[in-house]
py3Dmol code that shows the C-alpha trace and the ligand (Angstrom):
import py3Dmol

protein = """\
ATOM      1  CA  UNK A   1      -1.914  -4.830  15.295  1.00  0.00           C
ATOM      2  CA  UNK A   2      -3.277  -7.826  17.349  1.00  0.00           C
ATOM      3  CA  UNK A   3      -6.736  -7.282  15.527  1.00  0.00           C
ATOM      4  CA  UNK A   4      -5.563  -7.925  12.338  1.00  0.00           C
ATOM      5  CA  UNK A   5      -3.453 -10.646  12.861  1.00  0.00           C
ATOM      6  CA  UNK A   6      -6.536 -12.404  14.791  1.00  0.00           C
ATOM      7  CA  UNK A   7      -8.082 -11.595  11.144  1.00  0.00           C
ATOM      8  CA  UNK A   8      -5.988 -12.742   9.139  1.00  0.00           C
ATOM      9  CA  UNK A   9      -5.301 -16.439  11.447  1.00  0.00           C
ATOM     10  CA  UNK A  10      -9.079 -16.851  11.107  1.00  0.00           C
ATOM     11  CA  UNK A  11      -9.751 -15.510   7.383  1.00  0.00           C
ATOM     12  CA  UNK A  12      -6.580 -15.790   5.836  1.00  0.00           C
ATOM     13  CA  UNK A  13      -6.095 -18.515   3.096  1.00  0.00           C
ATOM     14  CA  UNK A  14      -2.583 -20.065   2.278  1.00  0.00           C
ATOM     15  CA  UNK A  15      -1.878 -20.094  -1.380  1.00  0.00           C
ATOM     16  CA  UNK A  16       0.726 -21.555  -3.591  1.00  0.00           C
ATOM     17  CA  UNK A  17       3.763 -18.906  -4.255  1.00  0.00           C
ATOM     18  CA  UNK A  18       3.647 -17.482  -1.150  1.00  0.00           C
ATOM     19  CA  UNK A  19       0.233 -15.647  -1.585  1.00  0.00           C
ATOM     20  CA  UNK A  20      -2.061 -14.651   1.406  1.00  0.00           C
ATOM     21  CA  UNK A  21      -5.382 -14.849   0.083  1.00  0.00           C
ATOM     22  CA  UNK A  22      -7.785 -12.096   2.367  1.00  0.00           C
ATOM     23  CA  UNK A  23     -10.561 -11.283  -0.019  1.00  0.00           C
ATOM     24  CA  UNK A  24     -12.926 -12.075   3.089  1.00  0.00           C
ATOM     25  CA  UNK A  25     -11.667  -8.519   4.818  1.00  0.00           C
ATOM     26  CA  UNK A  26      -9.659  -6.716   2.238  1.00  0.00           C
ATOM     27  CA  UNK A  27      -9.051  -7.490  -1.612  1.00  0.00           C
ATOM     28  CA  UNK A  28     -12.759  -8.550  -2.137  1.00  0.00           C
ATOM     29  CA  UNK A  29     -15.180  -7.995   0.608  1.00  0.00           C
ATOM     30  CA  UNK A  30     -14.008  -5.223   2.905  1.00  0.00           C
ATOM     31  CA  UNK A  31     -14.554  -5.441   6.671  1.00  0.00           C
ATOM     32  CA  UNK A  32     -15.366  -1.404   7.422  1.00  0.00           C
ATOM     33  CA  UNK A  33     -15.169  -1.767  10.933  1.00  0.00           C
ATOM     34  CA  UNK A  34     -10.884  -3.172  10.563  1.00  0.00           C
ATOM     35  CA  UNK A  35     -10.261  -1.073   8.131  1.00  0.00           C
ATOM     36  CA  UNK A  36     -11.541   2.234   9.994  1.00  0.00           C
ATOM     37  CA  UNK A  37      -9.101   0.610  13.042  1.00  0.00           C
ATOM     38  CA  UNK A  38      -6.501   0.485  10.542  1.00  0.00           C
ATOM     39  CA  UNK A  39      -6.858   4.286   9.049  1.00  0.00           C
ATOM     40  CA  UNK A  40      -6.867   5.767  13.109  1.00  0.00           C
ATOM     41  CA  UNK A  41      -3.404   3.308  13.597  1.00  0.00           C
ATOM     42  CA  UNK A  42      -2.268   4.753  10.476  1.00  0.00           C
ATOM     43  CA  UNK A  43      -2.972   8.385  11.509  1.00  0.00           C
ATOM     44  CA  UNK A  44      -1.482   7.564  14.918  1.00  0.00           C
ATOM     45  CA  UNK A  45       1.626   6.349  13.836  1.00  0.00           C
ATOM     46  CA  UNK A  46       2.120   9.208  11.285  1.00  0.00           C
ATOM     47  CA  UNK A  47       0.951  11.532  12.893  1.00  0.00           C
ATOM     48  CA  UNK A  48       4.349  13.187  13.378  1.00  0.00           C
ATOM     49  CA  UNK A  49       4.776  13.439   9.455  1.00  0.00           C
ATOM     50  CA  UNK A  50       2.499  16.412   8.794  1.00  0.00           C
ATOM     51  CA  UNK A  51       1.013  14.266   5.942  1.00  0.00           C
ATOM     52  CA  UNK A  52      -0.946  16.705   3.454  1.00  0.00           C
ATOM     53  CA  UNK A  53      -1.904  13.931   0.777  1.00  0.00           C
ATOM     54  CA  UNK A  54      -2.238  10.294   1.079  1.00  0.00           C
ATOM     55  CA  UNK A  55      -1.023   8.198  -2.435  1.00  0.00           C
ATOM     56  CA  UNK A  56      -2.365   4.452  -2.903  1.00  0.00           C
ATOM     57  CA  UNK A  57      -2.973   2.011  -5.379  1.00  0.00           C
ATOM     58  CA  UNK A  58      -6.422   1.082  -7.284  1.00  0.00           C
ATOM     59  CA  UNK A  59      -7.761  -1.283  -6.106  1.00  0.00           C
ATOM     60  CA  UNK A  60      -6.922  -2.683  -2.491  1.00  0.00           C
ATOM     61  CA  UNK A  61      -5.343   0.033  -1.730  1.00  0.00           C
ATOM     62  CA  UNK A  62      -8.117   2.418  -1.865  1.00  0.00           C
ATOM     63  CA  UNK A  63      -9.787   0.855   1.795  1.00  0.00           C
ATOM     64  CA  UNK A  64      -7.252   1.519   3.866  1.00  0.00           C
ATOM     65  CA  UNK A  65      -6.251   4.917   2.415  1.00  0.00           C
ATOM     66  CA  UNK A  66      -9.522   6.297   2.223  1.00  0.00           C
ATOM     67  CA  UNK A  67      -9.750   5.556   5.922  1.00  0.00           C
ATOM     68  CA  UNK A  68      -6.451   6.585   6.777  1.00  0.00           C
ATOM     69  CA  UNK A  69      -7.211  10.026   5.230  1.00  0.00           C
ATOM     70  CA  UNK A  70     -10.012  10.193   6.935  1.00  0.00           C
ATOM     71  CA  UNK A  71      -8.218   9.633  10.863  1.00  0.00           C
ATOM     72  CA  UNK A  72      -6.031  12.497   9.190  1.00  0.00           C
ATOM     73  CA  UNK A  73      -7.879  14.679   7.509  1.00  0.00           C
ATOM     74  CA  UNK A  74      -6.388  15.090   4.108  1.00  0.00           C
ATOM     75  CA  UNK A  75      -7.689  13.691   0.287  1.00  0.00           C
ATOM     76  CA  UNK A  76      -6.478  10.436  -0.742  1.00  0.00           C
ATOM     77  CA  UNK A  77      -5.549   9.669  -4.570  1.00  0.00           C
ATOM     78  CA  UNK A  78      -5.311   6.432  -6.058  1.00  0.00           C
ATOM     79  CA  UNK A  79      -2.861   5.681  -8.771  1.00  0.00           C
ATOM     80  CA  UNK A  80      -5.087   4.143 -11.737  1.00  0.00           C
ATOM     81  CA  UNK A  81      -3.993   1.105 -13.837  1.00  0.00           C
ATOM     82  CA  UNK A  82      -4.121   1.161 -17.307  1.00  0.00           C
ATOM     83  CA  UNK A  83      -3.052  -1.434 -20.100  1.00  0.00           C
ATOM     84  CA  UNK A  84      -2.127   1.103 -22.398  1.00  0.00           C
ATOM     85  CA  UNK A  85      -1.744   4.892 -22.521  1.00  0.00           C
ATOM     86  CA  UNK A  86      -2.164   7.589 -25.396  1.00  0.00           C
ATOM     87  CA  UNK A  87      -2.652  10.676 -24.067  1.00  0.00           C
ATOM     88  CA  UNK A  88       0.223  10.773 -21.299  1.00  0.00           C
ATOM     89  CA  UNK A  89       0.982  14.552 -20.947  1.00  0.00           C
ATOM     90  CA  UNK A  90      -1.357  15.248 -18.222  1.00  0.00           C
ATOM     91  CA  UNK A  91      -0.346  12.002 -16.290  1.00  0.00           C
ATOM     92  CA  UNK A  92       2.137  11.243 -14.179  1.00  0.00           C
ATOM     93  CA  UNK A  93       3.052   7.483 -15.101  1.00  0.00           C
ATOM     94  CA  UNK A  94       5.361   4.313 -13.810  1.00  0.00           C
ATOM     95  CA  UNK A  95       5.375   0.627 -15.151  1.00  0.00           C
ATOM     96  CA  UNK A  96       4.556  -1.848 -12.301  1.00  0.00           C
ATOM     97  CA  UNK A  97       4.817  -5.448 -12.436  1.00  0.00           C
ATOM     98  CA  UNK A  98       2.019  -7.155 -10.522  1.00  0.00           C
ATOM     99  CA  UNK A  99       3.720 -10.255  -7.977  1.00  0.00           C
ATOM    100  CA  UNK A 100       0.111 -11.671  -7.955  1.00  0.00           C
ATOM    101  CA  UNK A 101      -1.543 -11.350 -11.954  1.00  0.00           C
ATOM    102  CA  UNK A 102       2.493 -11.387 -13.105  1.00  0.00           C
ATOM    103  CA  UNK A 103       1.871  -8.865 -15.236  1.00  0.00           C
ATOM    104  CA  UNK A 104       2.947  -4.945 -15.750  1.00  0.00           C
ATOM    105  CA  UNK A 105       0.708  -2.579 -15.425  1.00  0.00           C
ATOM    106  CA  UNK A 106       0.841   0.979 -16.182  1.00  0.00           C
ATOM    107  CA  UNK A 107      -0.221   3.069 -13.157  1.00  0.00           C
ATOM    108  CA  UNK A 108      -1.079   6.802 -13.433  1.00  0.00           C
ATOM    109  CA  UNK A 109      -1.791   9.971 -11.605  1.00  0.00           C
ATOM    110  CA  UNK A 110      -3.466  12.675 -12.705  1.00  0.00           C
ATOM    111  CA  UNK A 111      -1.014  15.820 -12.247  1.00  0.00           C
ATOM    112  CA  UNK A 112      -3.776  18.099 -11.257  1.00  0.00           C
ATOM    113  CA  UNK A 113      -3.333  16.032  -7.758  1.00  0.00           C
ATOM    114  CA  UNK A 114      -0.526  15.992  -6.657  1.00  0.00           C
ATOM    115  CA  UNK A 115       1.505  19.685  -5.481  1.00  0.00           C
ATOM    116  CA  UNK A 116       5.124  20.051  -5.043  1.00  0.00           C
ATOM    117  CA  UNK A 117       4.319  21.117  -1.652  1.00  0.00           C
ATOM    118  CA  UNK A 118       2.756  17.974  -0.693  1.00  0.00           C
ATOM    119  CA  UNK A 119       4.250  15.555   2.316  1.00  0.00           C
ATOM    120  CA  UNK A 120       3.101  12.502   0.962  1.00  0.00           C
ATOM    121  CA  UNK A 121       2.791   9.422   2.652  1.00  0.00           C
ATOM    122  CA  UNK A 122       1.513   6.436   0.240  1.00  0.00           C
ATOM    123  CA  UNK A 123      -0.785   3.273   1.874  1.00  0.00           C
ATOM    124  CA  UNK A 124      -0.948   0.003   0.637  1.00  0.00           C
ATOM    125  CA  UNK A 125      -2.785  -3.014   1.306  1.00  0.00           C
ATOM    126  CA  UNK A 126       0.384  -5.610   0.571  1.00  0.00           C
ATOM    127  CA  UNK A 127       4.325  -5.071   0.954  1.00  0.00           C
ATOM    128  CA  UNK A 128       6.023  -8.020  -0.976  1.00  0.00           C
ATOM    129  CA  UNK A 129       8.521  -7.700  -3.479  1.00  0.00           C
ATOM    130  CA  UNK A 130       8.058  -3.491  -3.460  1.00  0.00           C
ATOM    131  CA  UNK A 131       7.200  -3.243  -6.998  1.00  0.00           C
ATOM    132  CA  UNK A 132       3.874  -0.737  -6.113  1.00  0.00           C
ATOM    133  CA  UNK A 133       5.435   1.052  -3.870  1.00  0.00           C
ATOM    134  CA  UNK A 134       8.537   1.981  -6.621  1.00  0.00           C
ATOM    135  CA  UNK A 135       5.667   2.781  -9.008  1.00  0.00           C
ATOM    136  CA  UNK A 136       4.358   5.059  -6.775  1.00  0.00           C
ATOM    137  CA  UNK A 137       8.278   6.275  -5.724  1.00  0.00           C
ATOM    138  CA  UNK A 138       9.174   7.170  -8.786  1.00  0.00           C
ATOM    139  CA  UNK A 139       5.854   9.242  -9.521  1.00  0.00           C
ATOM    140  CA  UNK A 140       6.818  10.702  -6.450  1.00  0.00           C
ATOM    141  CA  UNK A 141      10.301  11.635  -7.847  1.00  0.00           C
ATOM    142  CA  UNK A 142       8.811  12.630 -11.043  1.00  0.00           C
ATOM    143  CA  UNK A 143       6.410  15.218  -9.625  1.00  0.00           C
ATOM    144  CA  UNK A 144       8.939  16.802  -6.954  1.00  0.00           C
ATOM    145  CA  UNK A 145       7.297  15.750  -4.036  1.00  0.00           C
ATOM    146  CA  UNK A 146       8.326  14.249  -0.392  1.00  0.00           C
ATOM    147  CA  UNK A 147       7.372  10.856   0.764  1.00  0.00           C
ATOM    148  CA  UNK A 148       7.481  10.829   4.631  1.00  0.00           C
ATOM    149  CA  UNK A 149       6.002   7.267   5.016  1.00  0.00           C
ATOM    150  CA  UNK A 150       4.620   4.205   3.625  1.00  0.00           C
ATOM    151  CA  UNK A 151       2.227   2.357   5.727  1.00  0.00           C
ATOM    152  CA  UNK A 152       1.221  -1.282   4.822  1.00  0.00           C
ATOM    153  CA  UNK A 153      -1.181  -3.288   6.089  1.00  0.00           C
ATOM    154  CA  UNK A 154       0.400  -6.444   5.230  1.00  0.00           C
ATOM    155  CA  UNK A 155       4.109  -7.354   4.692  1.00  0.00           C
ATOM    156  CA  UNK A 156       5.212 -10.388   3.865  1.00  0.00           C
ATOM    157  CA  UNK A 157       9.122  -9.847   5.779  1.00  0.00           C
ATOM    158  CA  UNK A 158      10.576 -12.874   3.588  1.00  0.00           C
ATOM    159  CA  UNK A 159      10.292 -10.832   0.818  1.00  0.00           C
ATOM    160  CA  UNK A 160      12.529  -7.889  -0.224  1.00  0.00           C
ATOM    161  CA  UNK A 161      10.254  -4.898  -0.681  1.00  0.00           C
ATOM    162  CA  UNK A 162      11.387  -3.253   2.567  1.00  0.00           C
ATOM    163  CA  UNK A 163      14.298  -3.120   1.498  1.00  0.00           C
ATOM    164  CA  UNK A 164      13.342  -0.113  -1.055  1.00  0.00           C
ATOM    165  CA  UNK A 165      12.212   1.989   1.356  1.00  0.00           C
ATOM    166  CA  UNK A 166      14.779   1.892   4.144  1.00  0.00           C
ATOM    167  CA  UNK A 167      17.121   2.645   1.138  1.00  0.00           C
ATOM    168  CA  UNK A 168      15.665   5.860   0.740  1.00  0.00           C
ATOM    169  CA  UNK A 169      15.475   6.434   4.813  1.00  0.00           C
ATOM    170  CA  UNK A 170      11.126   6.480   4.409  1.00  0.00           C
ATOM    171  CA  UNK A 171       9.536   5.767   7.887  1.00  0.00           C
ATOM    172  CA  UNK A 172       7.988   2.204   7.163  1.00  0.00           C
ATOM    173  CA  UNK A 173       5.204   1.202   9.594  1.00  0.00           C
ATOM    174  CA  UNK A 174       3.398  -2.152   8.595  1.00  0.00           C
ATOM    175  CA  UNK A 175       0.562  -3.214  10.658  1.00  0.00           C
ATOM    176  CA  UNK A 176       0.918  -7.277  10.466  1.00  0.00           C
ATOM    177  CA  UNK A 177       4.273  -8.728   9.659  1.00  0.00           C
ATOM    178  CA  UNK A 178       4.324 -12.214   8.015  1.00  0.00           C
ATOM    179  CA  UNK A 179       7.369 -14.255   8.507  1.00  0.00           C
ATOM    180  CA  UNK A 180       6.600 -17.031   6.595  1.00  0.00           C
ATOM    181  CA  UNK A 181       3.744 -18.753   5.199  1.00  0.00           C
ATOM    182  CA  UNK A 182       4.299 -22.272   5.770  1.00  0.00           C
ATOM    183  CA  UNK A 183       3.435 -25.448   3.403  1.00  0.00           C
ATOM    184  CA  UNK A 184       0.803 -26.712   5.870  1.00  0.00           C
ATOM    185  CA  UNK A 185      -1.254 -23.472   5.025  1.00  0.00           C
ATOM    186  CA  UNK A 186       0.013 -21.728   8.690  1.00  0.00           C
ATOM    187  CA  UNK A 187       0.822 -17.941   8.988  1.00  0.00           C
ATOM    188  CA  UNK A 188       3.507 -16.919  11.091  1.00  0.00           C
ATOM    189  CA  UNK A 189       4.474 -13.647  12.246  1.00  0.00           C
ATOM    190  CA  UNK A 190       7.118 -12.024  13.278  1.00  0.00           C
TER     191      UNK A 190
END
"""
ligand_1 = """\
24
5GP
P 4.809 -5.875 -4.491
O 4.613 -4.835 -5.517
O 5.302 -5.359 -3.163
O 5.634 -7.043 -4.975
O 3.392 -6.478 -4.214
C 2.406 -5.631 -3.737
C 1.095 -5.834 -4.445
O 0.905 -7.186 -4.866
C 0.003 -5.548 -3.465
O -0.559 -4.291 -3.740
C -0.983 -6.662 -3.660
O -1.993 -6.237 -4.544
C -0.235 -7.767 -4.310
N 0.229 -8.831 -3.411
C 1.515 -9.176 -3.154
N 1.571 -10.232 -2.350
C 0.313 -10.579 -2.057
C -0.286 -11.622 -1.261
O 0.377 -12.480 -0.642
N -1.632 -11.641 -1.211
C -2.413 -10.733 -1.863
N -3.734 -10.858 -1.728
N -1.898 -9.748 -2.637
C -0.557 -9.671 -2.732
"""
view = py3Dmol.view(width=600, height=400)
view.addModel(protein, "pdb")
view.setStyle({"model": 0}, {"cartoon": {"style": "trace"}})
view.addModel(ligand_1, "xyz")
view.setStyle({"model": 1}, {"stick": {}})
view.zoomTo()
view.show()
């Protein structure tokens, strides 16, 4: 998407271990206008998928899908993060280890919202090493449900989170796709 990789070669900060820093548009301050573009490219490219529920991730995931279920017309839920749970029973739950804080996180869904019925396709704001997206997998597989895509906003290729997915023949659609981030702070795509 030629808009957001104009975005991200004007906005986008190089950081040490391979980290894209975009809080200007997307992990900090969010640029409405992008993300709106993004949610109608989502819905465009998915639109084949009969999507009836849209999963993402607190927090910079939330953007994206919110807008994405919007250009398609059904709710969005957001796994929640929580240190530590006690009552579980209501909660569908997956450990996820964070490639940016390096830490795990407990993420949660509440099973009132999610449906056995539901085509699910989950959003997400990075793609690197695929540790959110098999959190959110294996809720999936927990609950019963169908994931018929994962969009991503950003994927970092030289990484090996894609790699999940295609194992599990998901329709993977990511709307910039990094090829390397070099030492001299440059982005490069593919
Ligand atoms: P993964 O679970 O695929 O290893 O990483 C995905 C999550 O880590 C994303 O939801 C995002 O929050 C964070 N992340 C991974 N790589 C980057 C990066 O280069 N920049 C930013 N800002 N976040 C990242």
């Amino acid at each position: 998407m030629k808009l957001l990789e104009d975005k991200i070669k004007s906005e986008g900060i190089v950081l040490p271990n391979n980290v894209l820093k975009v809080d200007g548009f997307l992990n900090h301050q969010v640029d409405a206008q992008l993300m709106f573009e993004i949610g109608k490219e989502f819905g465009r490219l998915f639109k084949k998928q009969n999507v009836t529920k849209i999963l993402t991730v607190e927090s910079s995931g939330i953007a994206p899908a919110v807008m994405t279920g919007l250009a398609m017309d059904v709710p969005v839920v957001f796994a929640r993060k929580h240190k530590s749970l006690t009552l579980t029973d209501d909660l569908y739950t997956a450990s996820v280890y964070s490639y940016t804080k390096q830490t795990s996180n407990q993420i949660s869904i509440s099973k009132r919202f999610i449906d056995e019925e539901d085509r699910v396709l989950i959003i997400d704001d990075f793609l690197a090493n695929g540790q959110a997206i098999s959190g959110l997998l294996d809720i999936a597989d927990a609950a019963n449900i169908d994931v018929v895509g994962v969009g991503i906003v950003i994927e970092k290729t030289f990484q090996k989170g894609s790699q999940i997915i295609k194992d599990r023949d998901i329709q993977l659609e990511s709307l910039a796709r990094i090829k390397a981030l070099t030492d001299d702070g440059q982005v490069e795509f593919e």
